[in-house]
Every structure is written in C-alpha cells, then in structure tokens.
C-alpha positions in Angstrom: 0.0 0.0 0.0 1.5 3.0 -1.0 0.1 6.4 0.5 3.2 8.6 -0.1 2.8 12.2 -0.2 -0.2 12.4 0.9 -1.4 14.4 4.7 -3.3 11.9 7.1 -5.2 13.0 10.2 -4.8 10.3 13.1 -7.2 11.2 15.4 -7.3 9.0 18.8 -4.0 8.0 20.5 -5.2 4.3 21.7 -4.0 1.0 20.5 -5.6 1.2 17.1 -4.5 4.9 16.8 -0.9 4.1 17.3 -1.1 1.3 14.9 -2.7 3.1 12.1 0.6 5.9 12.5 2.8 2.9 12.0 0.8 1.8 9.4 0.6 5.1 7.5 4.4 6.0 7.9 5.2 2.6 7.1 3.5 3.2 3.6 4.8 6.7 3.3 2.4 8.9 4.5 2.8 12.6 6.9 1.0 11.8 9.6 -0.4 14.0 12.5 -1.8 12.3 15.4 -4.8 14.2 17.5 -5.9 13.4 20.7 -8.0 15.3 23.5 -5.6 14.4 26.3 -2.4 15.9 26.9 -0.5 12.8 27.6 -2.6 9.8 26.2 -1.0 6.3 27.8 0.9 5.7 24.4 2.5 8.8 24.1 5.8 7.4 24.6 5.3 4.8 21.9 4.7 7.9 19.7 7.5 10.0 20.5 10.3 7.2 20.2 8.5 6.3 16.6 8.5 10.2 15.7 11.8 10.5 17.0 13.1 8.3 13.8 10.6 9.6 11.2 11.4 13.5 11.9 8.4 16.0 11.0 6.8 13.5 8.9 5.1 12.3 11.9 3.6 14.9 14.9 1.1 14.5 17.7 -1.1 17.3 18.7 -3.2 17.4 22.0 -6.9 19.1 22.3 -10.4 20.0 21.0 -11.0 17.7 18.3 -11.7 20.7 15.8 -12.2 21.2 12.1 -8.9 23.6 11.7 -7.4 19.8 12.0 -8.2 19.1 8.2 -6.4 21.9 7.1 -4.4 20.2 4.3 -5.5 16.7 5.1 -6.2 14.1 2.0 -8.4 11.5 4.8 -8.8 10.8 8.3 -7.9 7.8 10.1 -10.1 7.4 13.1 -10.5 5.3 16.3 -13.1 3.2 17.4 -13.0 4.7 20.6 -14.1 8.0 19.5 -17.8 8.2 19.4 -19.6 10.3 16.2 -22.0 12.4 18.3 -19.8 12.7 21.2 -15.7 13.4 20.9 -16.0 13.7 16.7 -19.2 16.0 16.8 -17.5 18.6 15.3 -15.1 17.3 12.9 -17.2 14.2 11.4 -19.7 16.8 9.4 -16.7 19.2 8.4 -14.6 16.2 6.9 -17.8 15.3 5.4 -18.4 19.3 4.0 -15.0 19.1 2.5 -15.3 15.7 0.9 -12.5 14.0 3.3 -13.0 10.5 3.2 -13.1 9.1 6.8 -11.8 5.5 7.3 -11.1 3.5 10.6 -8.5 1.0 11.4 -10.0 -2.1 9.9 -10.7 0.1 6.1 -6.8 1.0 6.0 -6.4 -3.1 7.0 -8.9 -4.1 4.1 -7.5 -1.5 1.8 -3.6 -3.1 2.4 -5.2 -6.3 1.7 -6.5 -5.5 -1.4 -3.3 -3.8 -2.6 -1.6 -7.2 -1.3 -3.9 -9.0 -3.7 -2.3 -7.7 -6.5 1.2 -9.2 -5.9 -0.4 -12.7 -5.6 -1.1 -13.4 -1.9 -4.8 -14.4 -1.4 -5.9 -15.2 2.2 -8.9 -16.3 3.7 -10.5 -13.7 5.7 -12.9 -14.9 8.6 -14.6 -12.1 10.8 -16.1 -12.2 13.9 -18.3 -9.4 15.6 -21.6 -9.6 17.8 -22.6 -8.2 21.6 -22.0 -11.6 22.9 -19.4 -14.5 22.6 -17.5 -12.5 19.7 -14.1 -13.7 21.5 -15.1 -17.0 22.0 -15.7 -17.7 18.5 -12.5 -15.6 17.5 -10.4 -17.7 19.4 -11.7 -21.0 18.6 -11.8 -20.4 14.9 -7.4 -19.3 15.4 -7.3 -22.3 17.1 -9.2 -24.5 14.5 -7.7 -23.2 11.5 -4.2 -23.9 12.7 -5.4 -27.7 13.7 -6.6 -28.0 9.7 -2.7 -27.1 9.4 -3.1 -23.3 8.1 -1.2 -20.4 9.2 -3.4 -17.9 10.7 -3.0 -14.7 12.5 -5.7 -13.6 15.1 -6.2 -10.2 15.8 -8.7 -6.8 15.9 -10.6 -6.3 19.0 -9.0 -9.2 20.7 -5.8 -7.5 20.2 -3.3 -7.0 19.3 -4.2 -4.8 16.7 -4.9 -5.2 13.1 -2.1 -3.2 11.6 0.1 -4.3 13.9 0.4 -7.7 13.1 -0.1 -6.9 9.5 3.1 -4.5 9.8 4.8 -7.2 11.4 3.9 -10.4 9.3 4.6 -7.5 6.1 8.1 -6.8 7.6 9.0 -10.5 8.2 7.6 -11.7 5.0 5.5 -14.1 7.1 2.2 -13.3 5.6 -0.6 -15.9 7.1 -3.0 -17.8 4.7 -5.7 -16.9 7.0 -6.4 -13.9 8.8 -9.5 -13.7 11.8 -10.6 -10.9 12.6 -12.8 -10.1 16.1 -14.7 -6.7 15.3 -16.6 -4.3 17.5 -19.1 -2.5 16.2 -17.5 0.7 16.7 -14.7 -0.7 14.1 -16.8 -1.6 11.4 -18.8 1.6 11.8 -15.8 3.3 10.0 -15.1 -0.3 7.0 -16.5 0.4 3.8 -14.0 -2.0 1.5 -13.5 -5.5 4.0 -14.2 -8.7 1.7 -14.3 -11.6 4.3 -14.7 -15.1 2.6 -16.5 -15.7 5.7 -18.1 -13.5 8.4 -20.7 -14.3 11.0 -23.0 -11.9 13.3 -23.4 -14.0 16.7 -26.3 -11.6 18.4 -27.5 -8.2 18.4 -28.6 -6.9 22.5 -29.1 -3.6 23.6 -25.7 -2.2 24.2 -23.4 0.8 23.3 -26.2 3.4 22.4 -24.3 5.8 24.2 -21.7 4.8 20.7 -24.7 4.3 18.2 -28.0 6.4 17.5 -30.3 3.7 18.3 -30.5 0.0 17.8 -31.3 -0.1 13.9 -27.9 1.7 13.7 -26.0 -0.7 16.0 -27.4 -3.6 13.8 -26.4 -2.1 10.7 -23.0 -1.2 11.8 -22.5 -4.9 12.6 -23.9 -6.0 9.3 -21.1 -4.0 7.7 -18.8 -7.3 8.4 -20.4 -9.2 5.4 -19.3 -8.0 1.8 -21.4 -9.5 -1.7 -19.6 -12.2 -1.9 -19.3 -13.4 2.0 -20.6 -16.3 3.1 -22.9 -14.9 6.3 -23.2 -17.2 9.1 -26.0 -16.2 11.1 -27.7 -17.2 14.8 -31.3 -18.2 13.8 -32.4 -17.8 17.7 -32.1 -14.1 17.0 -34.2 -12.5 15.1 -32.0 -8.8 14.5 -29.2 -11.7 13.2 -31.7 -13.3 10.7 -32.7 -9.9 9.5 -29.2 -9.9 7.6 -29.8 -12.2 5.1 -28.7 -10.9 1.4 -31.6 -10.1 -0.2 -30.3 -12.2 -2.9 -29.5 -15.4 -1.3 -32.4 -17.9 -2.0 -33.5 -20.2 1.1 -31.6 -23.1 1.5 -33.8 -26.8 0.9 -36.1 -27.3 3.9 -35.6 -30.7 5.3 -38.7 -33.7 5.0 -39.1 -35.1 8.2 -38.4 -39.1 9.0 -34.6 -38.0 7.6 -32.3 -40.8 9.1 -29.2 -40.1 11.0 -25.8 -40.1 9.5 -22.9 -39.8 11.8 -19.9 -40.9 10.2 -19.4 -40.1 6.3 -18.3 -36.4 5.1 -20.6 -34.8 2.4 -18.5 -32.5 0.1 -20.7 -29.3 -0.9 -20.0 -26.2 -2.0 -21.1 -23.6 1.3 -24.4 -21.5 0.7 -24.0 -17.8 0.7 -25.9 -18.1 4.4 -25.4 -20.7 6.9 -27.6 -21.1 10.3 -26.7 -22.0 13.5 -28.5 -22.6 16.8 -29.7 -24.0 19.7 -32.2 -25.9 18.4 -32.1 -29.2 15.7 -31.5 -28.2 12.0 -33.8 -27.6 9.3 -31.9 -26.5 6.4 -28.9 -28.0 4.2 -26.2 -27.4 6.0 -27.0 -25.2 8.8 -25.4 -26.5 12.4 -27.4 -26.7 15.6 -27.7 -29.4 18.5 -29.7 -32.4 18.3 -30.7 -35.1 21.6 -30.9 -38.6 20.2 -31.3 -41.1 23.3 -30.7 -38.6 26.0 -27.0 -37.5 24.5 -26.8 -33.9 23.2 -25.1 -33.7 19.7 -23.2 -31.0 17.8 -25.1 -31.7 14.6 -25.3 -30.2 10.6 -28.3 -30.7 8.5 -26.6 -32.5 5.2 -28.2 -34.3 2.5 -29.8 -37.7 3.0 -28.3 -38.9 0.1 -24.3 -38.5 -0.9 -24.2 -36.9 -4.1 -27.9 -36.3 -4.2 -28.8 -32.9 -6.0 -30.0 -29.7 -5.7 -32.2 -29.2 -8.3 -31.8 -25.6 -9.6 -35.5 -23.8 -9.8 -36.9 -20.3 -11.0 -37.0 -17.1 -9.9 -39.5 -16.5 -7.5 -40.3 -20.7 -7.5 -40.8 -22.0 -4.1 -38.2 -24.5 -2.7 -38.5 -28.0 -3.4 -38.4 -30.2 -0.1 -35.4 -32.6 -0.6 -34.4 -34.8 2.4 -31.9 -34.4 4.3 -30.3 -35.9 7.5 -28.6 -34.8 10.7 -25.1 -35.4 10.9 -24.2 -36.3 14.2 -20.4 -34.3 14.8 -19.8 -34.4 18.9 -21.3 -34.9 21.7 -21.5 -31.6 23.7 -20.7 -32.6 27.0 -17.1 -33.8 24.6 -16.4 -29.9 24.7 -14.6 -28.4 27.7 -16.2 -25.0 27.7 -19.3 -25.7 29.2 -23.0 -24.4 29.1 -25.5 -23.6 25.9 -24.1 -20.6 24.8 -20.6 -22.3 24.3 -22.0 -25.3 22.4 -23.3 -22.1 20.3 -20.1 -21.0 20.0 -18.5 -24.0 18.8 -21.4 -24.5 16.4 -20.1 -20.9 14.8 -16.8 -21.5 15.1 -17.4 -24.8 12.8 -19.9 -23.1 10.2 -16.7 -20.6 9.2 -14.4 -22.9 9.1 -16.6 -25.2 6.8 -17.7 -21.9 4.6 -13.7 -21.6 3.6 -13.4 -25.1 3.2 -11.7 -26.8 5.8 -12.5 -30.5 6.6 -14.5 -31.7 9.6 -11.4 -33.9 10.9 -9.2 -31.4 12.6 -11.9 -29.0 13.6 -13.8 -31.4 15.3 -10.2 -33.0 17.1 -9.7 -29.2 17.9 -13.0 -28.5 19.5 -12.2 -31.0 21.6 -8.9 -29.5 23.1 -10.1 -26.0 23.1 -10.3 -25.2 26.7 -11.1 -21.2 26.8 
C-alpha cells in the first residue's frame, strides 16, 4: 500500500491509533496524530516512533476541531471516539470538504486489497456480535491452525490489526488466514472489508451511548459481510436473521423421517448463508444441537443422500423439499467449555471454518482440546 505524499489525520491515540501511525508512515504517508488528552498512555510509543521519522510524523493534543483538516487528503479514526460525542464537530466538516473518513480495519482491508495484487490471497474470517464474539475468535485461530493453516488472530481481541499486519509485512510471514474479532465501533468506519467468511453472533441492547439507536447498532455490525461473503448467522435471534442478502435464495427445507448419518463427510460447496442454533436443523447445511437417546449432539443438516442434488429452480419458484439428514459431529458434553451458549459457539466456530473449506477432521479434534 503506498500512501506517499499524501497528509493523514490520526485522530485517537489508543492501541488502534498508534497502529494506524505505523501503518501510514510505514506506507509513506505525513501523519499527524490528534488526541484530547495531553498525555494519552501511548505517548511514549509515539515519540520514540516520531523521533526516527522526523516532521513526517507529529502528535497534537486538544479540541478535536475542524482547523485539523487543514491540508488533510483523509482521516484515520478510532473506534473509541464516538460520532456524536468526541468527533461531533469534525465528522460533518470532513464530510463538507469531501474528506474520506476510514477507521483501522478500512486501511487493513484497503492493504489487503493492494496485497492482492502481488499474488497473496488469504482467507479472511470475521467475527463481531454483543456476545461471545471472542469466543468464536479464538476457537476459529485455534481450528484453523489444527486443519494445518497459518493464521494470524487479531482486531478487537488485540493485538491490533495493523500491527500484526506490519509485522507479518516486515518479516515476510504473511498468514493464509487472517481472523478478525470486530466491534461495532470498528466496522462503523469499514466500507472495503471482503471476508470469505463472516458471522453476526447476536445483536442486544448495548453501546447506544456509541450508536444512535438500535437499527444503527445492527447495521453497523452487518457492515462485516461483503457481496460475496458467506454470512453465518444465529437463527435464535431474530436482529441476526434480518441480515440475510436479499439475494440469497433459502436453503432446501428438510422432510421429516430424515435418518441419522454420523460418520461419512458430504462435500458441498457452502451456501452464501449458513444457520446456527440451539435448536435441531432444518436446512442443508445449517449446524445446531440435536438429543438422540438422551445425549446432546453438535449436529449439521446435510443431505440424505451423498451426491444427491440440488435441483436448480426459477426465480421466484418455491423450494423444493429434498431430504436431508442430521449429521451427528460431537457430543456436547465432549467440549470443555461448558453451558449452551458455548456449544453455540463452537457450532459458529465450525460453520466458518466449513464456509472456507476446511474438513471436519481437525476441527472437530480441535474443538475437543479447546479449553477457553
């Protein structure tokens, strides 16, 4: 990525904030850092990196003003900062002046794309929602290295996007999978991210001191899916299920009397949506938990038949039922994170990991070990 010449307005001095001024010096740009307090905690960080790069890179301290964009080409913004609150008077300036206004994970999705065009092509699997978001982050690094991929965890879990993309950049030690954990407040600011994977684990009343209202807080977490991504969504929430792509045509509904298959693996290509839940399911290939004989299973909804089908239909045609049977994976109590909502967790954790195509073998061996 190559943003030489050009002005950039840092504005936050937290984790992200310090990484986007690497970032942005590392690809050539002048960067001036803003903050409100005089002495933010990673000042020092700052100075020793400004005390290599010269007047290319400055911090300034104070109102968070519009005089700031004097001469600026975009603004690189925290996720900390809150629109209405800290950035109330600069947001609608930038926006008066035509300043683009990206945050941490844009500039990451942005280097990714430019990446793309020297060859390397990761996976990208991202993870946001009120509840369980690091859970699911951390089980899917952990899966995806058992299916014997290099991955690189990072985002809200920390350590910071740019960070570890500077670092895996500088050590040529770029991962074949990257998963991401995203707050709301990060994707507010992503226009460009194009995850092969992405899932929305629950939408519940929280940062609305952050977000207008609640439609706002949904749609900035919907932000994590892209045209192409395959959503993975938690069908005991009804603000999840609202995500859907208008596009995406509902997957085969299951006929009942479907036996059980437990052992064989069914290769299909992943629908641009995949369900999880609590409950047993319905649809090809959605995850959820079965009881069969008193034992609680991690189970996916596959066809009855190996090789059987889909037939293709019309526009506006109805579904065909097809039959389909529940694949019996693991039994819950096998996990050692306990409780529902983990055995939720590991059911999203799986359904990404499937939608980039990794086999059931080592996930399921991983899911086993993974102990929180």
């Amino acid at each position: 990525m190559n943003y030489s010449g050009q002005h950039v307005l840092v504005l936050g001095l937290g984790e992200s904030g310090l990484a986007m001024a690497r970032w942005l010096r590392h690809c050539g740009a002048q960067v001036r850092v803003a903050d409100t307090r005089e002495a933010p905690q990673r000042l020092p960080a700052l100075l020793e990196l400004a005390a290599t790069e010269g007047p290319a890179l400055e911090f300034v301290s104070g109102e968070l003003t519009a005089a700031l964009l004097d001469g600026v080409q975009f603004v690189a913004v925290s996720p900390g900062l809150a629109p209405r609150l800290e950035l109330a008077q600069i947001l609608p300036a930038a926006q008066e002046r035509n300043i683009p206004v990206w945050g941490e994970i844009e500039l990451f999705a942005q280097a990714l794309a430019a990446l793309k065009e020297t060859g390397y092509a990761p996976k990208v699997i991202a993870i946001t929602g009120t509840n369980g978001k690091t859970t699911v982050t951390s089980i899917v690094g952990l899966l995806c290295a058992r299916a014997g991929l290099t991955v690189q965890v990072a985002g809200n879990i920390s350590p910071a996007a740019l960070d570890v993309l500077l670092a895996a950049v500088q050590n040529q030690s770029l991962p074949q999978v990257w998963v991401l954990e995203l707050s709301s407040f990060q994707l507010h600011f992503t226009y460009s991210l194009q995850a092969d994977a992405a899932t929305v684990l629950n939408v519940t009343q929280d940062h609305l001191d952050w977000h207008l209202d609640m439609d706002e807080y949904a749609s900035d977490k919907a932000r994590i899916f892209a045209a192409q991504t395959v959503r993975v969504l938690n069908r005991d929430d009804a603000s999840v299920m609202k995500m859907q792509a208008p596009e995406v045509e509902p997957a085969p509904v299951a006929k009942k009397g479907a036996a059980v298959v437990e052992e064989e693996e069914i290769a299909l290509p992943p629908p641009a949506m995949i369900s999880f839940g609590c409950n047993v399911p319905q649809t090809l290939a959605s995850f959820g938990l079965t009881n069969e004989r008193g034992v609680l299973w991690l189970s996916q909804a596959v066809l009855a038949e190996e090789g059987a089908p889909v037939k293709r239909r019309k526009k506006g045609e109805a579904a065909p039922p097809v039959e389909l049977a529940l694949k019996h994976l693991m039994p819950a109590d096998a996990l050692k994170i306990r409780g529902q909502h983990n055995a939720a967790n590991a059911l999203a954790a799986l359904a990404l990991c499937r939608a980039i195509g990794l086999p059931f073998a080592p996930l399921l061996h991983g899911l086993r070990d993974y102990q929180g």
